[in-house]
PyMOL Python script that loads the backbone (N, CA, C, O; Angstrom):
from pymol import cmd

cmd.read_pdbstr("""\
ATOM      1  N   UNK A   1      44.596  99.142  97.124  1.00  0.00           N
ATOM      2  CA  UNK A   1      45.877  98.561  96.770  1.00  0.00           C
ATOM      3  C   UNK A   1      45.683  97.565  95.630  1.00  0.00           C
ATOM      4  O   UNK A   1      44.816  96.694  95.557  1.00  0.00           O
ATOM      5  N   UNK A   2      46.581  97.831  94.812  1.00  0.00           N
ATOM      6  CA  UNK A   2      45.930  96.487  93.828  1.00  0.00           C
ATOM      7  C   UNK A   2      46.686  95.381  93.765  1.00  0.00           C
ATOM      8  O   UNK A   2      47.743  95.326  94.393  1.00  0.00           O
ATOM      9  N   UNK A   3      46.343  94.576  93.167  1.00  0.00           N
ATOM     10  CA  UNK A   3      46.993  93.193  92.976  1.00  0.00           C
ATOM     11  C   UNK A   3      47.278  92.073  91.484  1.00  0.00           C
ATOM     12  O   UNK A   3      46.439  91.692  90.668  1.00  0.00           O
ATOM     13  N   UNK A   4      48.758  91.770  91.541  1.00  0.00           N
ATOM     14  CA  UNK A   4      49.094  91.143  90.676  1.00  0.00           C
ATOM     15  C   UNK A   4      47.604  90.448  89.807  1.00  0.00           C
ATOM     16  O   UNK A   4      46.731  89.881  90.464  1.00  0.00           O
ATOM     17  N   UNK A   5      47.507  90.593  88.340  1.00  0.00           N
ATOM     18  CA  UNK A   5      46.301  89.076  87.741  1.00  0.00           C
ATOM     19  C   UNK A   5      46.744  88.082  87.806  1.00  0.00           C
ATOM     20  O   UNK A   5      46.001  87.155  88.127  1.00  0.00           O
ATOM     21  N   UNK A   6      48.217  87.808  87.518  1.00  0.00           N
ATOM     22  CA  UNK A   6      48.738  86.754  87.181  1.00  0.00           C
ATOM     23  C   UNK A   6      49.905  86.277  88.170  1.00  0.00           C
ATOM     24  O   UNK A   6      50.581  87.246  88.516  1.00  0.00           O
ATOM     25  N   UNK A   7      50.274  85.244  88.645  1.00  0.00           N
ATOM     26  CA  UNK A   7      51.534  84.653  88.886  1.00  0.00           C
ATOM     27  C   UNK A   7      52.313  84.923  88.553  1.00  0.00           C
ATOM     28  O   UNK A   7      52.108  84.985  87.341  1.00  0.00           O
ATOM     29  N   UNK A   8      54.049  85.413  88.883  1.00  0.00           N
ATOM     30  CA  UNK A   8      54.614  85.543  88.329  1.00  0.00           C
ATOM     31  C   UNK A   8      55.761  84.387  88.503  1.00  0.00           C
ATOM     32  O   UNK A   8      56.225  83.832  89.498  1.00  0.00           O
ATOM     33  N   UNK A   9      56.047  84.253  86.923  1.00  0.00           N
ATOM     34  CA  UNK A   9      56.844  82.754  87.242  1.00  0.00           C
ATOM     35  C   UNK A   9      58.416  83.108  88.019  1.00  0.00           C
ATOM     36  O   UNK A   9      58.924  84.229  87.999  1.00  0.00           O
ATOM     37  N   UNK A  10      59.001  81.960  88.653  1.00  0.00           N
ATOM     38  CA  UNK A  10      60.120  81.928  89.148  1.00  0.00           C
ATOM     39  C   UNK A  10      61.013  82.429  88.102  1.00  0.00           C
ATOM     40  O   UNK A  10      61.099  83.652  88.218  1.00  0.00           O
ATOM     41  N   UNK A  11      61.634  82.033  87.235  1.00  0.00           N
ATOM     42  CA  UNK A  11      61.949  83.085  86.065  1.00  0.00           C
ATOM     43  C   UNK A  11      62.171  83.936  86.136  1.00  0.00           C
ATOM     44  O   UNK A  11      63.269  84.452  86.349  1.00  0.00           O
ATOM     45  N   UNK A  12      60.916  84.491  85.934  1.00  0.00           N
ATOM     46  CA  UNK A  12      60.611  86.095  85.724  1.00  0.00           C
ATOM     47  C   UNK A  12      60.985  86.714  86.775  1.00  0.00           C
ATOM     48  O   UNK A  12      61.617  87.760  86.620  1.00  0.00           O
ATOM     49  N   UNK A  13      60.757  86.334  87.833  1.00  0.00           N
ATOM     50  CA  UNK A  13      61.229  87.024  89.042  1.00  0.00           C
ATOM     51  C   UNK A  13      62.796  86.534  89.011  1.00  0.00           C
ATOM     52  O   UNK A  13      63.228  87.368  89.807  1.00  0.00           O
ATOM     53  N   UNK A  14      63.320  86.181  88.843  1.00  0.00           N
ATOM     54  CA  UNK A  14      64.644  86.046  88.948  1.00  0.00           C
ATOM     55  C   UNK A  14      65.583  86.875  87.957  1.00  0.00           C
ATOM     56  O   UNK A  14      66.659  87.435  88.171  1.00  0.00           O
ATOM     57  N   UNK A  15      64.476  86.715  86.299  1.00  0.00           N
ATOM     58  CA  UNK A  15      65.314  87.911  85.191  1.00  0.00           C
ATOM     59  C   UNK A  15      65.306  89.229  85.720  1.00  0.00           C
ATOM     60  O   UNK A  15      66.108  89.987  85.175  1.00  0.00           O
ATOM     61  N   UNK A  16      64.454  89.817  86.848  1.00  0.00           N
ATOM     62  CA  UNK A  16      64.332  90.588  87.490  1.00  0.00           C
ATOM     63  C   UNK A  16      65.182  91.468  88.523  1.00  0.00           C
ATOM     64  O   UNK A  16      65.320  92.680  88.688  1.00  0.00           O
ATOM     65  N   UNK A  17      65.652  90.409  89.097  1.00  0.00           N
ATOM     66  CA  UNK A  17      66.552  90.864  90.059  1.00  0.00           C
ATOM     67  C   UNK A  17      67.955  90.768  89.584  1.00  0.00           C
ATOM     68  O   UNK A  17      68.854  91.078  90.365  1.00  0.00           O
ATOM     69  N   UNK A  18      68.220  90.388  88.429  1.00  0.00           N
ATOM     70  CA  UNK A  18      69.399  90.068  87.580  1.00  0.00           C
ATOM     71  C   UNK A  18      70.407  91.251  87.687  1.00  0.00           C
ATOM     72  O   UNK A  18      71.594  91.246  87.361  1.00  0.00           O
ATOM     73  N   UNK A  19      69.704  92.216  88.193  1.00  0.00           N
ATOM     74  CA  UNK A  19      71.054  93.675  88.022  1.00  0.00           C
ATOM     75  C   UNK A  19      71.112  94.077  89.266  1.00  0.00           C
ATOM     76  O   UNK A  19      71.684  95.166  89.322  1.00  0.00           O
ATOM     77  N   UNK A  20      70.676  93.572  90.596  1.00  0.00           N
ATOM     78  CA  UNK A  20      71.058  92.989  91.891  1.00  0.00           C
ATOM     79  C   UNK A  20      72.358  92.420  92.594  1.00  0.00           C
ATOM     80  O   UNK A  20      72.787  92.847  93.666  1.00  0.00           O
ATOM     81  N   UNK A  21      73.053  91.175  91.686  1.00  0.00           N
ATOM     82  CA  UNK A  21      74.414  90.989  91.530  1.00  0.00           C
ATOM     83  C   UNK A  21      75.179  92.003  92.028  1.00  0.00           C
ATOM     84  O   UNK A  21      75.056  93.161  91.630  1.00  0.00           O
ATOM     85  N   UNK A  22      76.212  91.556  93.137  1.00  0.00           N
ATOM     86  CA  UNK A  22      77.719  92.052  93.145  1.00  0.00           C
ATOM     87  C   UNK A  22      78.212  92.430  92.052  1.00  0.00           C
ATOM     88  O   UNK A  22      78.052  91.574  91.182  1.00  0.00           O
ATOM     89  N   UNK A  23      78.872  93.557  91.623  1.00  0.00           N
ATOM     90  CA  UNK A  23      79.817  94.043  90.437  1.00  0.00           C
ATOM     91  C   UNK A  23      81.095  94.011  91.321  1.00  0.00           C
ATOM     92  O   UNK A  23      81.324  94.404  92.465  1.00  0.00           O
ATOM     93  N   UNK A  24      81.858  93.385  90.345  1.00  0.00           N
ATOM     94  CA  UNK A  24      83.680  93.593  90.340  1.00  0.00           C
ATOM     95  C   UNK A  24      83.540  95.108  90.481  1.00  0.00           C
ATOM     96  O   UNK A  24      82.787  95.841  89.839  1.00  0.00           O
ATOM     97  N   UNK A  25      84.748  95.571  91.820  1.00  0.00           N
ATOM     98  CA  UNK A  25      85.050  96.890  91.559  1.00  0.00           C
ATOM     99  C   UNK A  25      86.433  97.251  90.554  1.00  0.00           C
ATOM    100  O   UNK A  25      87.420  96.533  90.717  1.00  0.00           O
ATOM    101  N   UNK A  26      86.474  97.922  89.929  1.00  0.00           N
ATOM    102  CA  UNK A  26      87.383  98.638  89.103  1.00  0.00           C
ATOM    103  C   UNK A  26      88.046  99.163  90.137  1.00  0.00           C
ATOM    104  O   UNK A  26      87.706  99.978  90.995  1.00  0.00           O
ATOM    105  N   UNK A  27      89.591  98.259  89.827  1.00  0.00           N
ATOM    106  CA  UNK A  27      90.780  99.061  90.844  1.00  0.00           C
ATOM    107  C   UNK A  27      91.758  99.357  89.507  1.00  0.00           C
ATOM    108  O   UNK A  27      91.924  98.738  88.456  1.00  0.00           O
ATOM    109  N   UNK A  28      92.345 100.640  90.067  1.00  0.00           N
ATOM    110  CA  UNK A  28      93.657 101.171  89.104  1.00  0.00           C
ATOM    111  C   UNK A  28      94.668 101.176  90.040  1.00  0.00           C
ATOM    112  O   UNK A  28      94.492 101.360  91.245  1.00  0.00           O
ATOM    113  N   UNK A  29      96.171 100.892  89.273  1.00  0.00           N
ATOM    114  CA  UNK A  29      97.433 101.031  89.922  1.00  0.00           C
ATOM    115  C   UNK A  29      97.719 102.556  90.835  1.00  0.00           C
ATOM    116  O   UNK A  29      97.170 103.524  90.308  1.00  0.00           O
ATOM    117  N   UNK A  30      98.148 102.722  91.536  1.00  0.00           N
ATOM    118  CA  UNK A  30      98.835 103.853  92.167  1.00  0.00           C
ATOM    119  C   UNK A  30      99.865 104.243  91.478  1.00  0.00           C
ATOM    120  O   UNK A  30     100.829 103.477  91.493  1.00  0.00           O
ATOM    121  N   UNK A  31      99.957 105.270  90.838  1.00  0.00           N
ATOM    122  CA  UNK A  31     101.443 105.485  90.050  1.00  0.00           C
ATOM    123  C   UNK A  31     102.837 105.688  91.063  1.00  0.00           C
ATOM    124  O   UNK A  31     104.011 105.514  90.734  1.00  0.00           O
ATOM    125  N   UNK A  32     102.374 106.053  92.211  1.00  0.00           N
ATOM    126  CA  UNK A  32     103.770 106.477  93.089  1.00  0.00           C
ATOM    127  C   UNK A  32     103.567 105.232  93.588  1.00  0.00           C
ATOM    128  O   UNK A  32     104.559 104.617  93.199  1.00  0.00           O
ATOM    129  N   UNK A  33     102.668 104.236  94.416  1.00  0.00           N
ATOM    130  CA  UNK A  33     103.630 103.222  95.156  1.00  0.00           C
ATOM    131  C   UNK A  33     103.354 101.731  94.745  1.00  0.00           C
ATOM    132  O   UNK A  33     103.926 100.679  95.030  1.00  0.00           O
ATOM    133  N   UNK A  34     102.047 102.092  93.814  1.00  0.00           N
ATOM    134  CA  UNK A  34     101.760 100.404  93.018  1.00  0.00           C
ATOM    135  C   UNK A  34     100.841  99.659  93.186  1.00  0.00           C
ATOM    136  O   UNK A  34     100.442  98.805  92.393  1.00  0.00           O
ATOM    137  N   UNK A  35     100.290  99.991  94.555  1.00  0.00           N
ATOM    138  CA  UNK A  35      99.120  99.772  95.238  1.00  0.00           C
ATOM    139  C   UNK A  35      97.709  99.349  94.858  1.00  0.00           C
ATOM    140  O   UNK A  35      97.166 100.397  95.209  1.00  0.00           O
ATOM    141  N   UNK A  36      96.816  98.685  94.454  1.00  0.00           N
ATOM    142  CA  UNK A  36      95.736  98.967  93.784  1.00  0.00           C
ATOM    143  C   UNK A  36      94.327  99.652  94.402  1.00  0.00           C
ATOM    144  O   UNK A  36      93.690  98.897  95.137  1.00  0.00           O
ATOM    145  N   UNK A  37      93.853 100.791  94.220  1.00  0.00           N
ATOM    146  CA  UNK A  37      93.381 101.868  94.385  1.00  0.00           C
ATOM    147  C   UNK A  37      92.167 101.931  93.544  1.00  0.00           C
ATOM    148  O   UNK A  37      92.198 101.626  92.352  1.00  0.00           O
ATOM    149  N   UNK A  38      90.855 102.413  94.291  1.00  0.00           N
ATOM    150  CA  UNK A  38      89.649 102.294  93.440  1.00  0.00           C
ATOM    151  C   UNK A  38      90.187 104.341  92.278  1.00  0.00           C
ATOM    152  O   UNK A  38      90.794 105.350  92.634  1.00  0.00           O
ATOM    153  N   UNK A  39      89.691 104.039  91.317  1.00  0.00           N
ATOM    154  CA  UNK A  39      89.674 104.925  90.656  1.00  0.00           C
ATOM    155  C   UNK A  39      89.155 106.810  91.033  1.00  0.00           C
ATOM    156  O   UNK A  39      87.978 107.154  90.925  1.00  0.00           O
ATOM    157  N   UNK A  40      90.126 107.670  91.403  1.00  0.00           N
ATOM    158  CA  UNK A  40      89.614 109.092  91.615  1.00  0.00           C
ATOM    159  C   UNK A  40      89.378 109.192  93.007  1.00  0.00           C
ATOM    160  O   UNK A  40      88.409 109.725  93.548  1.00  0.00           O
ATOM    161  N   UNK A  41      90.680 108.441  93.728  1.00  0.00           N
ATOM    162  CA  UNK A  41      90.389 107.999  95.252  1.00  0.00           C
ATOM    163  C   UNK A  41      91.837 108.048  95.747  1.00  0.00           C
ATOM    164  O   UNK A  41      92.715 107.304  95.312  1.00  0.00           O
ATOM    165  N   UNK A  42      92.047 109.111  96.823  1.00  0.00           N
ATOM    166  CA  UNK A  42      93.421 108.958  97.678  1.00  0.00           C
ATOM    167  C   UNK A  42      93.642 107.365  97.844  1.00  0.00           C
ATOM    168  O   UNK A  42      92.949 106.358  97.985  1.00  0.00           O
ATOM    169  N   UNK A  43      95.265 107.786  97.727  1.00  0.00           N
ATOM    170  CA  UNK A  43      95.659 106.334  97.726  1.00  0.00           C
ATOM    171  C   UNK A  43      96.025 106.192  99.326  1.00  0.00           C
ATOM    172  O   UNK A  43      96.707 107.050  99.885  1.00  0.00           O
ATOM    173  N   UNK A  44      95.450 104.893 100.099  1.00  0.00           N
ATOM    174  CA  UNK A  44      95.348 105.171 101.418  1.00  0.00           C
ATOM    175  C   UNK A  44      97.085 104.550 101.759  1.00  0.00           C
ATOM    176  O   UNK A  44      97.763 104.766 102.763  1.00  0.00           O
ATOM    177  N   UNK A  45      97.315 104.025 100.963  1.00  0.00           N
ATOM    178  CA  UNK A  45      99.559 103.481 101.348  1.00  0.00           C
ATOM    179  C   UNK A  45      99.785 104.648 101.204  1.00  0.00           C
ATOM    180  O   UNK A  45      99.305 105.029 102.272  1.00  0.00           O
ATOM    181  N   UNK A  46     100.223 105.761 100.617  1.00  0.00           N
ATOM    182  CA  UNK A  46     100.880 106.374 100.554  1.00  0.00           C
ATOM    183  C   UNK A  46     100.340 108.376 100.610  1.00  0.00           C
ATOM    184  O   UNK A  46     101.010 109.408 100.588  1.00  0.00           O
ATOM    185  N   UNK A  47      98.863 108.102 100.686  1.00  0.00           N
ATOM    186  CA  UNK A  47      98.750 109.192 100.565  1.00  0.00           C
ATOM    187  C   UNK A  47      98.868 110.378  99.472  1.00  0.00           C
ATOM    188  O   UNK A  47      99.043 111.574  99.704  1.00  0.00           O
ATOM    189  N   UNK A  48      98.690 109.571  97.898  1.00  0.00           N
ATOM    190  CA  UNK A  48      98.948 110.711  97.137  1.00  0.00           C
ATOM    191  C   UNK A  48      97.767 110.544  96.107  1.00  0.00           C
ATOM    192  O   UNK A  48      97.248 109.430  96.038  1.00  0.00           O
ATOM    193  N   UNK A  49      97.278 111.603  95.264  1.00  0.00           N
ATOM    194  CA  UNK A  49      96.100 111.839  94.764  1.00  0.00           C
ATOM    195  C   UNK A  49      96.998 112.806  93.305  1.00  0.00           C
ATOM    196  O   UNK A  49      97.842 113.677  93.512  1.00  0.00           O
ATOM    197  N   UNK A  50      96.459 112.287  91.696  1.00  0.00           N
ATOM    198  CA  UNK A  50      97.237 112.425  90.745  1.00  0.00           C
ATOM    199  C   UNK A  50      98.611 112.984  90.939  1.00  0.00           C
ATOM    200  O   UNK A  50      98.631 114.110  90.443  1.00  0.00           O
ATOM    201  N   UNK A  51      99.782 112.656  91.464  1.00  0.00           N
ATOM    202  CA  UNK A  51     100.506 112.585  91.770  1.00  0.00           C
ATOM    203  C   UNK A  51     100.945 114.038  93.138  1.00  0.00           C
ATOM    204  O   UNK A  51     102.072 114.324  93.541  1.00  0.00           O
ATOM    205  N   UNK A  52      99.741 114.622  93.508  1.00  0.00           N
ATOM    206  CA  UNK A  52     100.006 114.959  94.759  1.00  0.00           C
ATOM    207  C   UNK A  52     100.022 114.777  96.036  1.00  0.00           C
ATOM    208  O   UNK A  52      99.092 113.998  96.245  1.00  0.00           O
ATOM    209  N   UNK A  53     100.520 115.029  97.014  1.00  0.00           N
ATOM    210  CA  UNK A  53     100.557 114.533  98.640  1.00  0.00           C
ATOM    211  C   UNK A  53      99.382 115.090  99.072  1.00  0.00           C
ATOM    212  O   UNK A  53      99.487 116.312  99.180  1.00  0.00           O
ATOM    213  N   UNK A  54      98.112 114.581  99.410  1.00  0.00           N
ATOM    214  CA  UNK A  54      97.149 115.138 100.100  1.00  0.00           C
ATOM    215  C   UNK A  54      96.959 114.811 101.429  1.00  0.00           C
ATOM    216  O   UNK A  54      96.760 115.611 102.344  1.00  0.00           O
ATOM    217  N   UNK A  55      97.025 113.644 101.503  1.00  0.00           N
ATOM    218  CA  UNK A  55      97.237 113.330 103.073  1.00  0.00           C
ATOM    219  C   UNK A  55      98.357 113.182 103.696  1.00  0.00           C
ATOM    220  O   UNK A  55      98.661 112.006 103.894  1.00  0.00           O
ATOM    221  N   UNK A  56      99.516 114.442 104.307  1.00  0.00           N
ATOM    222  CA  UNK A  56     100.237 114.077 104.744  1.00  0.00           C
ATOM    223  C   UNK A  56     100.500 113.253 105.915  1.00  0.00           C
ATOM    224  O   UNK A  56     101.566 112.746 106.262  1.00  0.00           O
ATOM    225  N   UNK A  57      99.441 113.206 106.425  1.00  0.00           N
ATOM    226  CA  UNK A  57      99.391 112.492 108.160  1.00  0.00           C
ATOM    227  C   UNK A  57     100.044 111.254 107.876  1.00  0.00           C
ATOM    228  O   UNK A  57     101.034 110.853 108.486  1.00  0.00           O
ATOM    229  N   UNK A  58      99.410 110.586 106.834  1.00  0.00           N
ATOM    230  CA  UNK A  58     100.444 109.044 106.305  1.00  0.00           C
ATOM    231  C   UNK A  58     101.834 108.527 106.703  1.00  0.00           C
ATOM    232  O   UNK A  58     102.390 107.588 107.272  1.00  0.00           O
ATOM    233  N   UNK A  59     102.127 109.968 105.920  1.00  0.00           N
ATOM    234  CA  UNK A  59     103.575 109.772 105.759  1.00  0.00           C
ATOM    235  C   UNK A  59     104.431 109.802 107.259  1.00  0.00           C
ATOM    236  O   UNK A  59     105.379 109.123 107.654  1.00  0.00           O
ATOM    237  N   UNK A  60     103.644 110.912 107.902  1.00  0.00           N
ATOM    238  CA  UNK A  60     104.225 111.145 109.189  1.00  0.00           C
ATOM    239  C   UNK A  60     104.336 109.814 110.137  1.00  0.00           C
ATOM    240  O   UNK A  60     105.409 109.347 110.520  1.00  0.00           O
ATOM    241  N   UNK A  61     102.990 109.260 110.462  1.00  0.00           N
ATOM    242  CA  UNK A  61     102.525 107.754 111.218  1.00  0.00           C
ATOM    243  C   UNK A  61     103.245 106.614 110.337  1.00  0.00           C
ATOM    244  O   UNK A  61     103.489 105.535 110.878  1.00  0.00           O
ATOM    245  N   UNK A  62     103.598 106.837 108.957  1.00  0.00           N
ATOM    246  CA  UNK A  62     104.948 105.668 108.375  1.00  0.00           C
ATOM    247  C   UNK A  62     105.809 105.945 109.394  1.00  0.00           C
ATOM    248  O   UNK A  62     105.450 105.406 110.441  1.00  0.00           O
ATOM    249  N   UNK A  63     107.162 106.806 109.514  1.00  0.00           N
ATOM    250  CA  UNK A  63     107.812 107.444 109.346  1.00  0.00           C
ATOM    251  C   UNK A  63     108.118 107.269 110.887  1.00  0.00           C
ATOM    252  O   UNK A  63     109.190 106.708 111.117  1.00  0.00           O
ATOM    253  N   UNK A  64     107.227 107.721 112.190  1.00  0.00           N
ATOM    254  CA  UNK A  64     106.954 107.158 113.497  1.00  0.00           C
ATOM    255  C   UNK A  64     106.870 105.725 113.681  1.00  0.00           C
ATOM    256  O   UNK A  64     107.326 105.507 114.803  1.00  0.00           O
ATOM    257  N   UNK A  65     106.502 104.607 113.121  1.00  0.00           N
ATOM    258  CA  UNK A  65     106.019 103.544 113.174  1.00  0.00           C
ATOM    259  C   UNK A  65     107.630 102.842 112.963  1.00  0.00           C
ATOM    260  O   UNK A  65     108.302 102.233 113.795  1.00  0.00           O
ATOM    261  N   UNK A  66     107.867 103.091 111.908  1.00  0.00           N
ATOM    262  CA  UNK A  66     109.727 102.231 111.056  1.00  0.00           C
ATOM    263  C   UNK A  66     110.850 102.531 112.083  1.00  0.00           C
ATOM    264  O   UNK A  66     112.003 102.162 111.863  1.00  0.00           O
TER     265      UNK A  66
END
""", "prot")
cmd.dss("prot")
cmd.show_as("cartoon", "prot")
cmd.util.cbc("prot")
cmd.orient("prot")
């Protein structure tokens, strides 16, 4: 197994882990209900995917619930 020659400074180990960080997720609007929605992802309010109904179950359990 081998081993480091040198120390590595606090620094360095830290410029290191630098792309480790939490990223902001990228949310886009829902065009049918407004919602903000991660990108190329059923919209879970309303159930629609580029402007089609894919999950109808949604609508039904709205619809029961009101």
């Amino acid at each position: 197994m081998s081993v480091p020659k040198k120390k590595k400074s606090r620094s360095s180990v830290r410029r290191g882990r630098s792309h480790d960080a939490l990223k902001t997720k990228a949310l886009s609007k829902c065009p049918n209900c407004g919602k903000p929605v991660m990108p190329h992802r059923v919209c879970k309010n309303c159930g629609q995917y580029k402007g089609r109904l894919v999950l109808p179950e949604l609508t039904k359990v709205k619809k029961k619930t009101a």
